[in-house]
Backbone as XML, in Angstrom:
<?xml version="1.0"?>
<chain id="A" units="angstrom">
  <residue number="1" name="UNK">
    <atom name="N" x="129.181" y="185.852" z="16.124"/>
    <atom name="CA" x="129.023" y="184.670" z="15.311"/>
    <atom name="C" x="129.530" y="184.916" z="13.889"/>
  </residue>
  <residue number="2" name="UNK">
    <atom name="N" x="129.456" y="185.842" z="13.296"/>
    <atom name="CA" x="129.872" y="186.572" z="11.967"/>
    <atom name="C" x="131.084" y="186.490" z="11.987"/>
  </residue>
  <residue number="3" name="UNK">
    <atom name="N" x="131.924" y="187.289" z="12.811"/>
    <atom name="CA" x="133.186" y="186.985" z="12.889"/>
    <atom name="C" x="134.081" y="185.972" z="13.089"/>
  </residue>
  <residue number="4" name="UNK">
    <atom name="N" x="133.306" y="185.231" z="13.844"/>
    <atom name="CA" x="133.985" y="183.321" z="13.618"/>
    <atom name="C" x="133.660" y="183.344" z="12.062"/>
  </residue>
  <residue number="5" name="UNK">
    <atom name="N" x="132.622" y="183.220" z="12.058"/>
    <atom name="CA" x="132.735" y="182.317" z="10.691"/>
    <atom name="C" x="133.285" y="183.691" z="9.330"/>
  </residue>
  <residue number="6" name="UNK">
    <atom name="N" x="133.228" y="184.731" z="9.559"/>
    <atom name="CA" x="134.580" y="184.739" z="8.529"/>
    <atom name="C" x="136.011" y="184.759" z="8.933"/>
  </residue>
  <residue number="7" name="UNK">
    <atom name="N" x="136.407" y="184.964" z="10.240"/>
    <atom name="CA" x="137.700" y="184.148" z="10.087"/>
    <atom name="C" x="137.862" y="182.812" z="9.799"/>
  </residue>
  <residue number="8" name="UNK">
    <atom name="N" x="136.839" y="182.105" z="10.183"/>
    <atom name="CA" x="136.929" y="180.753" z="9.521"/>
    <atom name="C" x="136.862" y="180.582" z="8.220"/>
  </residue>
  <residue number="9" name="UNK">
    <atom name="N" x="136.353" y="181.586" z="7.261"/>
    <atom name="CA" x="136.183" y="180.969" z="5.693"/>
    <atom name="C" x="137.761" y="181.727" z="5.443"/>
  </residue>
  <residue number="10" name="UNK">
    <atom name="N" x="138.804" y="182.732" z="6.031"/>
    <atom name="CA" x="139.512" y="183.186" z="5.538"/>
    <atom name="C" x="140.908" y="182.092" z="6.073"/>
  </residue>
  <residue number="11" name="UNK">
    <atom name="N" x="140.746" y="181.960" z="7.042"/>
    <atom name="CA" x="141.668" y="180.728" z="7.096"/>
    <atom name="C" x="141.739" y="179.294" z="6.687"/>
  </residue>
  <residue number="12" name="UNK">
    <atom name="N" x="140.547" y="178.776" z="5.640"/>
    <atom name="CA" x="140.332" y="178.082" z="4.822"/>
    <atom name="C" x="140.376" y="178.151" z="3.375"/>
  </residue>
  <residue number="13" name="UNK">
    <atom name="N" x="140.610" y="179.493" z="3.312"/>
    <atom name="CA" x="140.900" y="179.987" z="1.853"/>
    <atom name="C" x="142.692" y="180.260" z="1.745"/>
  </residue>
  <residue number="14" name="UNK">
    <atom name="N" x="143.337" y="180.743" z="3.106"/>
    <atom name="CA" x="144.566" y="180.600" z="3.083"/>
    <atom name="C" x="145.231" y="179.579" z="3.133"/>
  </residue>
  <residue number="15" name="UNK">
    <atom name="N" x="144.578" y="177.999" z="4.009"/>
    <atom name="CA" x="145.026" y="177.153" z="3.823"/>
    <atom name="C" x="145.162" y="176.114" z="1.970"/>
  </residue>
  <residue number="16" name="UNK">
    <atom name="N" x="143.859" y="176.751" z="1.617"/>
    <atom name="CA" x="143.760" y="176.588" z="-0.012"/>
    <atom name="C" x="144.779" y="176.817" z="-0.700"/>
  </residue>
  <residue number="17" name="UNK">
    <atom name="N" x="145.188" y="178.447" z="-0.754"/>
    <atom name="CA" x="146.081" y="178.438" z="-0.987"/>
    <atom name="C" x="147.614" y="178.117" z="-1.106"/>
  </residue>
  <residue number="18" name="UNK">
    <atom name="N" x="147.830" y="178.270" z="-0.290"/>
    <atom name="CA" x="149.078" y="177.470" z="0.435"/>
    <atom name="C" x="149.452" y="175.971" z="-0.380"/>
  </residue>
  <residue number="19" name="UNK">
    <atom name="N" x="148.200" y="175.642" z="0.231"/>
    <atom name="CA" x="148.808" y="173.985" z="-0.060"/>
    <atom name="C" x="148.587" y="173.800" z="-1.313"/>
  </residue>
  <residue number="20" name="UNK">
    <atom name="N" x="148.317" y="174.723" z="-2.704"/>
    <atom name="CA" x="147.861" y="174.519" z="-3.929"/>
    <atom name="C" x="148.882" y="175.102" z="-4.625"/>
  </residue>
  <residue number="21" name="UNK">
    <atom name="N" x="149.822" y="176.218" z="-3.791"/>
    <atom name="CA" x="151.117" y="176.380" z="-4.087"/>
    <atom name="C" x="151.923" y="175.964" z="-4.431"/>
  </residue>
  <residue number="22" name="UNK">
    <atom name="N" x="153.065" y="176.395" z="-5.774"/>
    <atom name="CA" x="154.689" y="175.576" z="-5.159"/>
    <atom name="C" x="155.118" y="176.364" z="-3.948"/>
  </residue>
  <residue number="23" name="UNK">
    <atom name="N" x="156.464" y="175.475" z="-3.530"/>
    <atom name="CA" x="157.522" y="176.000" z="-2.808"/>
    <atom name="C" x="157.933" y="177.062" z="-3.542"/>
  </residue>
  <residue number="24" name="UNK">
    <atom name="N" x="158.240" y="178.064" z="-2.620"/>
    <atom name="CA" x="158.784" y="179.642" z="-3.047"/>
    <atom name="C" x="160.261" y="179.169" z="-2.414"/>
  </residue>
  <residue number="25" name="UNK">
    <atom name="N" x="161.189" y="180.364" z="-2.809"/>
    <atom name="CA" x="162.177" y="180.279" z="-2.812"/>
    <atom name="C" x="162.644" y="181.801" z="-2.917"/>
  </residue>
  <residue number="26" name="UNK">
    <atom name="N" x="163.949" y="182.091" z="-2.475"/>
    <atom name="CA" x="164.690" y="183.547" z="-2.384"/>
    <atom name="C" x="165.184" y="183.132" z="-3.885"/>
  </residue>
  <residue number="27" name="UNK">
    <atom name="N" x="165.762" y="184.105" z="-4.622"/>
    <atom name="CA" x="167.137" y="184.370" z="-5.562"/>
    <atom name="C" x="167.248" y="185.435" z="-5.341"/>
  </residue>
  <residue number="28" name="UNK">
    <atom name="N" x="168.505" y="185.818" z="-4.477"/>
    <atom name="CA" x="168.727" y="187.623" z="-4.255"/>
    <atom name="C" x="167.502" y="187.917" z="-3.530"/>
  </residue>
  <residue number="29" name="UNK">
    <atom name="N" x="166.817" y="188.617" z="-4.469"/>
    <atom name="CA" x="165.780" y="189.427" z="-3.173"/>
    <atom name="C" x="164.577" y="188.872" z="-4.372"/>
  </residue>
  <residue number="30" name="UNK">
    <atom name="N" x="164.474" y="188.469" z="-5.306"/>
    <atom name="CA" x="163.249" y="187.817" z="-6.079"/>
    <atom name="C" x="162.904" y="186.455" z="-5.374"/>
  </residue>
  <residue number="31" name="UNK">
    <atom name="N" x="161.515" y="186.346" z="-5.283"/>
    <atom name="CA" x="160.921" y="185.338" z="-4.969"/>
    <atom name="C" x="160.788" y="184.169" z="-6.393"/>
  </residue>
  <residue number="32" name="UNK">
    <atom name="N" x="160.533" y="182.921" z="-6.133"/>
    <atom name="CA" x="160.699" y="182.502" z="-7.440"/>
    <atom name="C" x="159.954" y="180.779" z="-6.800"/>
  </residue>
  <residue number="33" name="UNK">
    <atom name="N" x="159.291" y="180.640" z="-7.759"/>
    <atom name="CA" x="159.019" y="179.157" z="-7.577"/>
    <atom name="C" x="159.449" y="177.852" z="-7.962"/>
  </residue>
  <residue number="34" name="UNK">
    <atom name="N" x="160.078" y="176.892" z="-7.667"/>
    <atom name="CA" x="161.247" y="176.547" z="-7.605"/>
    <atom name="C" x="160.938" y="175.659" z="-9.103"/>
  </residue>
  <residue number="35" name="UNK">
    <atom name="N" x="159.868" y="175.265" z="-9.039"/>
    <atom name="CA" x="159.036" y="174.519" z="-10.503"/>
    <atom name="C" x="159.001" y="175.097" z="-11.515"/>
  </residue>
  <residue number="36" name="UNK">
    <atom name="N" x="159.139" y="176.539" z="-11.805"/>
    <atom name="CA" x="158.925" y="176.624" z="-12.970"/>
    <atom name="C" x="160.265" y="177.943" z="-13.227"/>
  </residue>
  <residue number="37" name="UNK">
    <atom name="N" x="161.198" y="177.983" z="-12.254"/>
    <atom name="CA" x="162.795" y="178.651" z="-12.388"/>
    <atom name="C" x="163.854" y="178.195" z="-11.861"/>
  </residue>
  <residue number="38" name="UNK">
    <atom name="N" x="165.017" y="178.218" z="-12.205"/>
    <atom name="CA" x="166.412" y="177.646" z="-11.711"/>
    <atom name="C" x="167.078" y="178.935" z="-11.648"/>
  </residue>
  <residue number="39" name="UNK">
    <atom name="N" x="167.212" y="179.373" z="-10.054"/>
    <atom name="CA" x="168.391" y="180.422" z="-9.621"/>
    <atom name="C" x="169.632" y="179.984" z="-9.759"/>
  </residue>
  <residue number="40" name="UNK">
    <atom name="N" x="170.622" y="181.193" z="-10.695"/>
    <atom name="CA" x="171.958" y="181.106" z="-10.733"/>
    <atom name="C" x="172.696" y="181.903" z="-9.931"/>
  </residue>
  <residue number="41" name="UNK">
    <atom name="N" x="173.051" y="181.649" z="-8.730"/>
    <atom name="CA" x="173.342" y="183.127" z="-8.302"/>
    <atom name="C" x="174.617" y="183.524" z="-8.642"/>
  </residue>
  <residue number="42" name="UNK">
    <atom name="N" x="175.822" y="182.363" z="-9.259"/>
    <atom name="CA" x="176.976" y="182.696" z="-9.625"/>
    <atom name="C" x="177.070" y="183.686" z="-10.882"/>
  </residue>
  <residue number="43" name="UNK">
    <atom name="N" x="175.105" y="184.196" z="-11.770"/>
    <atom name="CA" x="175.526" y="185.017" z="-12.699"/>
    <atom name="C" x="174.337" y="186.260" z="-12.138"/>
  </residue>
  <residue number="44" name="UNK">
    <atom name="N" x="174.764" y="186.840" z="-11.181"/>
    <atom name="CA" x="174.391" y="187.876" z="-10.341"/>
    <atom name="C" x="172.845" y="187.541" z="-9.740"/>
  </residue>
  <residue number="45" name="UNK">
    <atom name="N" x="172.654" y="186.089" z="-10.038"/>
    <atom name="CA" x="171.708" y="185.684" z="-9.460"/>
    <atom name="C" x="170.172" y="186.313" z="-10.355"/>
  </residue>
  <residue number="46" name="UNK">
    <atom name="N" x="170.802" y="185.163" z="-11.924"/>
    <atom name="CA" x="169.661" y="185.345" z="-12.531"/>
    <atom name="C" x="168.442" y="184.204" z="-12.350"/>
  </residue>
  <residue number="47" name="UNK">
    <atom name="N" x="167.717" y="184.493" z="-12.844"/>
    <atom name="CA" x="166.291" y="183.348" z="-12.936"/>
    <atom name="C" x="166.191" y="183.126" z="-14.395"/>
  </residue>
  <residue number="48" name="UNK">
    <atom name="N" x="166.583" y="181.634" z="-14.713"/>
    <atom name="CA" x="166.104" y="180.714" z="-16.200"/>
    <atom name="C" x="165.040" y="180.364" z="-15.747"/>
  </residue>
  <residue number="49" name="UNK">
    <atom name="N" x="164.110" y="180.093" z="-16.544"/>
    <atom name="CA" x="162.925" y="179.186" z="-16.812"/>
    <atom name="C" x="163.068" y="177.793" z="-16.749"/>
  </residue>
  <residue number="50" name="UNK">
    <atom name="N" x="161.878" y="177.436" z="-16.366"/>
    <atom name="CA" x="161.868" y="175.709" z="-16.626"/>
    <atom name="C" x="160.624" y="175.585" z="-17.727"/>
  </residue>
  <residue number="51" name="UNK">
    <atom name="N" x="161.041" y="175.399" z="-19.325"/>
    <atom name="CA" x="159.573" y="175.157" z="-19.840"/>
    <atom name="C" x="159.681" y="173.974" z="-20.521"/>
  </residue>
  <residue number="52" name="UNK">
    <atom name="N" x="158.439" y="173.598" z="-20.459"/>
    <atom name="CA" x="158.111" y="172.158" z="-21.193"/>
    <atom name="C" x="159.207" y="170.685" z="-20.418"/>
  </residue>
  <residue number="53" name="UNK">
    <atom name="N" x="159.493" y="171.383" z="-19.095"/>
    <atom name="CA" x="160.599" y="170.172" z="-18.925"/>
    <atom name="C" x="162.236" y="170.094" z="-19.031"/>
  </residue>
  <residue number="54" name="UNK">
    <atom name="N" x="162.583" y="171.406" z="-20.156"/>
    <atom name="CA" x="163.912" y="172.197" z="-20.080"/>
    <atom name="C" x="164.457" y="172.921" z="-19.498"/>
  </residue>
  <residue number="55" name="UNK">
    <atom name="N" x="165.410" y="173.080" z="-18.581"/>
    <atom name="CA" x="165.408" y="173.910" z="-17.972"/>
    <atom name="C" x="166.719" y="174.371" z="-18.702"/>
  </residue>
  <residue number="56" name="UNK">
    <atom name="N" x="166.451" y="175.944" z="-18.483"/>
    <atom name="CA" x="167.015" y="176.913" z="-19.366"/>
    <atom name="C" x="168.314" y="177.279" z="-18.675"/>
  </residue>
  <residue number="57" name="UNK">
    <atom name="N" x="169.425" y="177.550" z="-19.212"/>
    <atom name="CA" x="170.703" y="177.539" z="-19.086"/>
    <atom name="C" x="171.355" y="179.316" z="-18.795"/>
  </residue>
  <residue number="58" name="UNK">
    <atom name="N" x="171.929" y="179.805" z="-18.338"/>
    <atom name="CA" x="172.724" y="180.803" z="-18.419"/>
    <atom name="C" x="173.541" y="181.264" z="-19.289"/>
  </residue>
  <residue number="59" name="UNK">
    <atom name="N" x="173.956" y="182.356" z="-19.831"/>
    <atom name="CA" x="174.727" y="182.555" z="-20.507"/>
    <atom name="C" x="174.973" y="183.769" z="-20.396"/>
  </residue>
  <residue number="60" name="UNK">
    <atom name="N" x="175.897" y="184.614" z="-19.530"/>
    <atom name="CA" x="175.983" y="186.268" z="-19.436"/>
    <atom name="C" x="174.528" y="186.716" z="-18.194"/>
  </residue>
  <residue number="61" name="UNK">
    <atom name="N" x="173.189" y="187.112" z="-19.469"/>
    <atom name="CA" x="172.329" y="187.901" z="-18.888"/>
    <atom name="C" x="171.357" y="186.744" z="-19.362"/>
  </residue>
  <residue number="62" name="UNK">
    <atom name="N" x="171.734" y="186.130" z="-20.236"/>
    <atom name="CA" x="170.168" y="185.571" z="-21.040"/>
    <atom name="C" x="170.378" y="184.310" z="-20.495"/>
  </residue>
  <residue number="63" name="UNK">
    <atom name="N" x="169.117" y="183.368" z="-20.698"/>
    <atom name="CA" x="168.957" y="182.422" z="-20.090"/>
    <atom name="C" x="168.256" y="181.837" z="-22.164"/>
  </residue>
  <residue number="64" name="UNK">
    <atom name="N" x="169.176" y="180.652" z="-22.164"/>
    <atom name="CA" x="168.663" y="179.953" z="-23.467"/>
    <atom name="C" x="168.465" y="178.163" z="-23.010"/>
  </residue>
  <residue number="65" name="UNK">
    <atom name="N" x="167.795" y="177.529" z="-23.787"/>
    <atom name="CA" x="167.465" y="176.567" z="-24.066"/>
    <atom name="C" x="168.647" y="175.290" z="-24.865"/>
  </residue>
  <residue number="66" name="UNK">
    <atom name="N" x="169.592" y="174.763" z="-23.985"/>
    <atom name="CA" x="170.436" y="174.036" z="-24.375"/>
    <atom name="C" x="170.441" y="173.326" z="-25.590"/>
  </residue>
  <residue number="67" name="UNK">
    <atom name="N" x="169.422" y="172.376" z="-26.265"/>
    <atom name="CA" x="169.275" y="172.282" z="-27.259"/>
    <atom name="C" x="169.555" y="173.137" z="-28.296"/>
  </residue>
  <residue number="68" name="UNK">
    <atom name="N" x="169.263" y="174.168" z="-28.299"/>
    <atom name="CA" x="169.386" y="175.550" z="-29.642"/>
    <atom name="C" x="170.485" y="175.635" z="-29.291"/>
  </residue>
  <residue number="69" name="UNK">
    <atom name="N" x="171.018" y="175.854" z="-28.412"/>
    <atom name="CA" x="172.088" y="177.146" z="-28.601"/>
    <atom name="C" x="173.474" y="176.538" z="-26.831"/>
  </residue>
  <residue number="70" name="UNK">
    <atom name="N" x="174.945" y="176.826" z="-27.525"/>
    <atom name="CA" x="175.798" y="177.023" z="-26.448"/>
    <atom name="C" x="176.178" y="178.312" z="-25.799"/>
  </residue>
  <residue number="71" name="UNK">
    <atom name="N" x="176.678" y="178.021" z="-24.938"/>
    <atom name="CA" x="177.211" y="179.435" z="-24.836"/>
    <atom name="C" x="179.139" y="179.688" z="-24.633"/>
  </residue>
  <residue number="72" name="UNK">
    <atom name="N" x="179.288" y="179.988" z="-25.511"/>
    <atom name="CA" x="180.846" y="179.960" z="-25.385"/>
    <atom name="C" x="181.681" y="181.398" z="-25.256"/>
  </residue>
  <residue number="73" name="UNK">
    <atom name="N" x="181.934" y="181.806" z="-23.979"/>
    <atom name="CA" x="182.539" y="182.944" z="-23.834"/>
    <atom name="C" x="181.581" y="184.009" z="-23.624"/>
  </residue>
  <residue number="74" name="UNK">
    <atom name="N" x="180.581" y="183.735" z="-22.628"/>
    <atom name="CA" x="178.966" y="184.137" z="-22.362"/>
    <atom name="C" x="178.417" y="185.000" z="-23.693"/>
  </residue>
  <residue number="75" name="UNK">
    <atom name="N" x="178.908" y="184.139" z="-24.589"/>
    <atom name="CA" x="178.108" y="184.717" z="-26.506"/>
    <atom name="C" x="177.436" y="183.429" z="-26.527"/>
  </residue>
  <residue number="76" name="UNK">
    <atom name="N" x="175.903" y="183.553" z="-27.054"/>
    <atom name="CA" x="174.887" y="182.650" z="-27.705"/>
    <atom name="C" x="175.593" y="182.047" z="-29.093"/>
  </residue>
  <residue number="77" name="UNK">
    <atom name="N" x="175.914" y="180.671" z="-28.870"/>
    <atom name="CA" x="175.704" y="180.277" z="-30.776"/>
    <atom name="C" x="175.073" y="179.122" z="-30.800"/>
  </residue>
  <residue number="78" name="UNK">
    <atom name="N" x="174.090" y="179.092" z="-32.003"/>
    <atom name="CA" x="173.203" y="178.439" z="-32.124"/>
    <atom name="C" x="174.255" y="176.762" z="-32.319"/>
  </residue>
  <residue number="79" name="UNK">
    <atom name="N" x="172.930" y="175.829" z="-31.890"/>
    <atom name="CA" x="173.950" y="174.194" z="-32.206"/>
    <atom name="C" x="172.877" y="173.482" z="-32.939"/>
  </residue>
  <residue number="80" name="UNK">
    <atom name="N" x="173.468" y="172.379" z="-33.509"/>
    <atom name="CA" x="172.800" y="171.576" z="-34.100"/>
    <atom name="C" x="172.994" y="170.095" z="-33.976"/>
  </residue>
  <residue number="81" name="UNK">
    <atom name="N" x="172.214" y="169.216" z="-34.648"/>
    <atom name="CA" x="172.464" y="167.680" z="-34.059"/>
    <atom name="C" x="172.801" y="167.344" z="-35.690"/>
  </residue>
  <residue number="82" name="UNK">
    <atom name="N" x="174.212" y="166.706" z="-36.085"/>
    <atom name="CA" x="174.198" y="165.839" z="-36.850"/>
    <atom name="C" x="174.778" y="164.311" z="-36.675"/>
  </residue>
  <residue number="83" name="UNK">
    <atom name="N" x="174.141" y="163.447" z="-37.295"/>
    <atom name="CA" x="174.413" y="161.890" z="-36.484"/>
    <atom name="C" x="174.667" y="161.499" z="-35.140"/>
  </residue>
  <residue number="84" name="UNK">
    <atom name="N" x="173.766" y="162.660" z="-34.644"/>
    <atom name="CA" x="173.805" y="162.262" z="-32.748"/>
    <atom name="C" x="175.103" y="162.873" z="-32.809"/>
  </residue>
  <residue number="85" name="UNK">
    <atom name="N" x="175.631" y="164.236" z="-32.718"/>
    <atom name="CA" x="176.801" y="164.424" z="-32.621"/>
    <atom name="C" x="176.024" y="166.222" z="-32.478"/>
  </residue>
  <residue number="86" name="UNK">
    <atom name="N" x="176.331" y="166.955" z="-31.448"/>
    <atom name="CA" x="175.757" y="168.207" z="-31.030"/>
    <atom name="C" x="177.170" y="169.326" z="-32.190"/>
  </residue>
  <residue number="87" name="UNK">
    <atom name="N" x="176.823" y="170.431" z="-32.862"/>
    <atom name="CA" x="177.468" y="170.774" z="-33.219"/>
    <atom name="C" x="177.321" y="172.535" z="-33.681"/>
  </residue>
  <residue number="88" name="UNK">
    <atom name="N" x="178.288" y="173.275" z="-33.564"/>
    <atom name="CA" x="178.151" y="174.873" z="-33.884"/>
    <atom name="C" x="178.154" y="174.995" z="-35.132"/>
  </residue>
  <residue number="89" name="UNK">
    <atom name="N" x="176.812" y="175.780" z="-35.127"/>
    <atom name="CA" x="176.105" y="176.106" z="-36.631"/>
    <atom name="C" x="177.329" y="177.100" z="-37.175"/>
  </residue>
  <residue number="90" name="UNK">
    <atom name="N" x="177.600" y="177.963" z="-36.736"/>
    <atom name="CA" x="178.535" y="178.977" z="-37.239"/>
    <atom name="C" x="179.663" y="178.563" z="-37.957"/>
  </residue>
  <residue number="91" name="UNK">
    <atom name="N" x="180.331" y="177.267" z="-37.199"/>
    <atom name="CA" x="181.501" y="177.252" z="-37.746"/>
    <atom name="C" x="181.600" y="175.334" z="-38.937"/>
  </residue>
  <residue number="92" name="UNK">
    <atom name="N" x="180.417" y="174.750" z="-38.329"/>
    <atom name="CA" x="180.022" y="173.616" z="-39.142"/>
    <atom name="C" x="179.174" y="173.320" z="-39.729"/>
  </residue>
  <residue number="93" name="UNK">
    <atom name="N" x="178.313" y="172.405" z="-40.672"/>
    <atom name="CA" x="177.720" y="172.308" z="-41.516"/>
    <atom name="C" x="177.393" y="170.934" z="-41.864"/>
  </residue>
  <residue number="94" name="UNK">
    <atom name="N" x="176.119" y="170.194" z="-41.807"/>
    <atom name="CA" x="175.957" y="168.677" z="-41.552"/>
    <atom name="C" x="175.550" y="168.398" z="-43.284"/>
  </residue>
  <residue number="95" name="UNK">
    <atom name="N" x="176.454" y="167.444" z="-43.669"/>
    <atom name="CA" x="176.347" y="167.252" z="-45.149"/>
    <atom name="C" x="176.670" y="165.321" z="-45.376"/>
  </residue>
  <residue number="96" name="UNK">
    <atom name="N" x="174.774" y="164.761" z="-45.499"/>
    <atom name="CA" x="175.054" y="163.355" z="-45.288"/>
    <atom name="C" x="175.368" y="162.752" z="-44.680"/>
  </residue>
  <residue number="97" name="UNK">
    <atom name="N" x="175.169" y="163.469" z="-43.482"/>
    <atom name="CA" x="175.496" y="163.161" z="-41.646"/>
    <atom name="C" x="176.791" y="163.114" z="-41.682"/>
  </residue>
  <residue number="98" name="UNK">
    <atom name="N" x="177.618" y="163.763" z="-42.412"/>
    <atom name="CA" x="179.090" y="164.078" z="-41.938"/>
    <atom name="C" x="178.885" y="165.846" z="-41.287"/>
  </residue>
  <residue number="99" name="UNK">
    <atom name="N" x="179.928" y="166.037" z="-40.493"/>
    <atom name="CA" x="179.995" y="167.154" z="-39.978"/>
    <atom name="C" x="181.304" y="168.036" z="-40.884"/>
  </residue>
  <residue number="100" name="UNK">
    <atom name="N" x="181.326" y="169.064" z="-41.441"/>
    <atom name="CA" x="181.661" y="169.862" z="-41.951"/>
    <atom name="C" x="182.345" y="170.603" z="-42.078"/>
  </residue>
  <residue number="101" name="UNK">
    <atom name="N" x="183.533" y="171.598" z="-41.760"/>
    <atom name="CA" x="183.710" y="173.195" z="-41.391"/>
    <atom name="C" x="182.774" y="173.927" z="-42.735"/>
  </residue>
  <residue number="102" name="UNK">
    <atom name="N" x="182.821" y="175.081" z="-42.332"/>
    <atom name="CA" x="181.783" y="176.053" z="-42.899"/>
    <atom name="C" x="182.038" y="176.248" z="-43.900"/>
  </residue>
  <residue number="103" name="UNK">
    <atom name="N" x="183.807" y="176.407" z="-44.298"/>
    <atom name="CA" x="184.245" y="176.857" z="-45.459"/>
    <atom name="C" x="184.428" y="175.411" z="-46.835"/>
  </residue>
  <residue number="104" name="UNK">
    <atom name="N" x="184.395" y="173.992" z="-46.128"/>
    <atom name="CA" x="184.474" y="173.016" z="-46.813"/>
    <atom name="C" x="183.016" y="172.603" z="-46.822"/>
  </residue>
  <residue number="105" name="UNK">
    <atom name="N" x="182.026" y="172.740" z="-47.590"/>
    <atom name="CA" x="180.949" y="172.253" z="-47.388"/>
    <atom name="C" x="180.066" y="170.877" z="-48.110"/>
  </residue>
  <residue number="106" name="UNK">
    <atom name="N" x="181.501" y="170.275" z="-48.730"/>
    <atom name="CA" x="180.943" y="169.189" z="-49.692"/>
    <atom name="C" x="181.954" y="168.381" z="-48.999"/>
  </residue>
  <residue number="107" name="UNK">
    <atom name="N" x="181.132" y="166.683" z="-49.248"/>
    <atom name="CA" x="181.653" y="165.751" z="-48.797"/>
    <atom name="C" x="181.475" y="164.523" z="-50.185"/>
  </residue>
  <residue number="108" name="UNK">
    <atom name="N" x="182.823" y="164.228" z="-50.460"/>
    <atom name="CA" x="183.613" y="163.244" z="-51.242"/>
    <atom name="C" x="184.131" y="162.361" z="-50.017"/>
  </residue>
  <residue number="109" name="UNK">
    <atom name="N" x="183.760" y="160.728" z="-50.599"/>
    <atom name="CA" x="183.608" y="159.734" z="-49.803"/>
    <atom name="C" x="183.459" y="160.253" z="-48.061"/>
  </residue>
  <residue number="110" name="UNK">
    <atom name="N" x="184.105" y="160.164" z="-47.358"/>
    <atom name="CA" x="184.570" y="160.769" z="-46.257"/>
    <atom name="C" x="185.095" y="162.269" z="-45.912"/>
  </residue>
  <residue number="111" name="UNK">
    <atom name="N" x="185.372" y="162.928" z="-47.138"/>
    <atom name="CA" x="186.437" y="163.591" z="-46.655"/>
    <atom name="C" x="185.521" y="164.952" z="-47.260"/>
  </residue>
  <residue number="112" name="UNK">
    <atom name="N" x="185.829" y="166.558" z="-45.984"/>
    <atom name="CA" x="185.374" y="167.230" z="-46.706"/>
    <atom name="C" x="185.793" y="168.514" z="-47.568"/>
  </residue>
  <residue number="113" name="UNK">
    <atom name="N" x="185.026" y="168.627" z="-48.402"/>
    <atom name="CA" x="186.043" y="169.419" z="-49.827"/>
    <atom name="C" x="185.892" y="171.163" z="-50.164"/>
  </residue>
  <residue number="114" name="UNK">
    <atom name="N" x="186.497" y="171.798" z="-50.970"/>
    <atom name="CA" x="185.820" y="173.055" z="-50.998"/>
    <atom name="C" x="185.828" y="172.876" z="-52.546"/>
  </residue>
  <residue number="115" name="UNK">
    <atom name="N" x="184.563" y="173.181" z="-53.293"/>
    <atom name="CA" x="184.814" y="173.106" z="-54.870"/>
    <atom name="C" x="185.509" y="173.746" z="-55.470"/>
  </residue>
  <residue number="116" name="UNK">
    <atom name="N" x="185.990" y="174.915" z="-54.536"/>
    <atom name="CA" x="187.122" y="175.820" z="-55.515"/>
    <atom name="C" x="188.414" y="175.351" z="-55.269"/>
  </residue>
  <residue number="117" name="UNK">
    <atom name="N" x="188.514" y="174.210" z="-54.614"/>
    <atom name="CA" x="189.524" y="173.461" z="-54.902"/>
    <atom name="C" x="189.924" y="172.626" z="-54.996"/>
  </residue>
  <residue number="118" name="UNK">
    <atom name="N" x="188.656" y="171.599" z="-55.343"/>
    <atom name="CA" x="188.624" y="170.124" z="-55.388"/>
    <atom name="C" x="187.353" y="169.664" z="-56.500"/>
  </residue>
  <residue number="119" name="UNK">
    <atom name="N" x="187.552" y="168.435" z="-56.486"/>
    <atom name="CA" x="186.423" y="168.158" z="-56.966"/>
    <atom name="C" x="185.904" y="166.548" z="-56.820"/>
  </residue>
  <residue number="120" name="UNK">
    <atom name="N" x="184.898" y="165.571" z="-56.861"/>
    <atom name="CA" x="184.617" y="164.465" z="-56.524"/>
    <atom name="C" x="184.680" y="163.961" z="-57.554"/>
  </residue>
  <residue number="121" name="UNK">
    <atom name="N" x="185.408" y="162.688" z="-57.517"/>
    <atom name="CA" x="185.324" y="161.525" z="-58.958"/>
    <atom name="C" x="185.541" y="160.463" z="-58.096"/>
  </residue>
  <residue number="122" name="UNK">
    <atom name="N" x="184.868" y="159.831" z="-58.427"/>
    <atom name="CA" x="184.603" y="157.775" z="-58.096"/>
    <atom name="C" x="184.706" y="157.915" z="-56.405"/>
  </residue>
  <residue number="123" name="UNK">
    <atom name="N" x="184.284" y="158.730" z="-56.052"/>
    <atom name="CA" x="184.407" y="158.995" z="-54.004"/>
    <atom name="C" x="185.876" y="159.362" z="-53.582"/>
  </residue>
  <residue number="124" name="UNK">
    <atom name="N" x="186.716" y="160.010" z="-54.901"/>
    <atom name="CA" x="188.270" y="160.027" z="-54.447"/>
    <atom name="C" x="188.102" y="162.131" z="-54.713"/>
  </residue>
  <residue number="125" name="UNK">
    <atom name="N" x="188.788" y="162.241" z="-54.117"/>
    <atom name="CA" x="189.180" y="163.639" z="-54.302"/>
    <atom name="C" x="190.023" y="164.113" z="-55.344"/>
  </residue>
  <residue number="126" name="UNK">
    <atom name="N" x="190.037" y="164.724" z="-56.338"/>
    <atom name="CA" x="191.127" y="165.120" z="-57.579"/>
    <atom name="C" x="190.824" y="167.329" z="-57.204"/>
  </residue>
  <residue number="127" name="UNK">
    <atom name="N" x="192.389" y="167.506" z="-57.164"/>
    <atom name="CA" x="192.368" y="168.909" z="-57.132"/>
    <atom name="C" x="192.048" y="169.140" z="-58.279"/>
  </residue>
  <residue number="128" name="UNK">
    <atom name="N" x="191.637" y="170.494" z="-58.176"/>
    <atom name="CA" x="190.802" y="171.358" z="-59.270"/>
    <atom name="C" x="192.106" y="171.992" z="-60.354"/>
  </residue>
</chain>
């Protein structure tokens, strides 16, 4: 009688389990649950995260968060949003919701300037 009833509480505790589970899943030889990772196997079959609803991107070895950061030439560079317009911190610079290069970082009417060789009067550009 003992033995019914603990195989019965143990196959009620496995069915618990189970069904309180996610779906598992292979990547390579890691197990992974499909809810809270995205297998890449085209980058030797890494595992990104899924957090808060993002799911995390590849890049080389690392797995980043699309928002922050691209990946160009499996190198991380950070991005940014200016006027709804996604953009690389490294090489641009958001000035009055115009977008930038790094080395021109001032903006006269439209257009953007470097002070060592320009300068702003009435929204027109006059060289320095």
């Amino acid at each position: 009688m003992q033995f019914t009833t603990f195989t019965t509480l143990l196959t009620l505790l496995f069915v618990a389990i189970t069904a309180s589970a996610a779906p598992v899943r292979m990547c390579g030889t890691q197990p992974y649950e499909i809810d809270k990772y995205t297998c890449y196997p085209q980058n030797n079959n890494l595992l990104c995260p899924i957090l808060h609803g993002v799911i995390y991107q590849p890049c080389g070895v690392a797995c980043f968060d699309p928002s922050n950061y691209s990946c160009v030439n499996g190198e991380l560079r950070p991005v940014g949003v200016c006027n709804g317009q996604v953009f690389d911190k490294n090489s641009y610079v958001c000035v009055n919701y115009f977008l930038c290069p790094v080395g021109f970082p001032n903006v006269c009417g439209t257009a953007c300037y470097n002070l060592s060789q320009y300068r702003c009067e009435d929204g027109k550009l006059v060289q320095q």
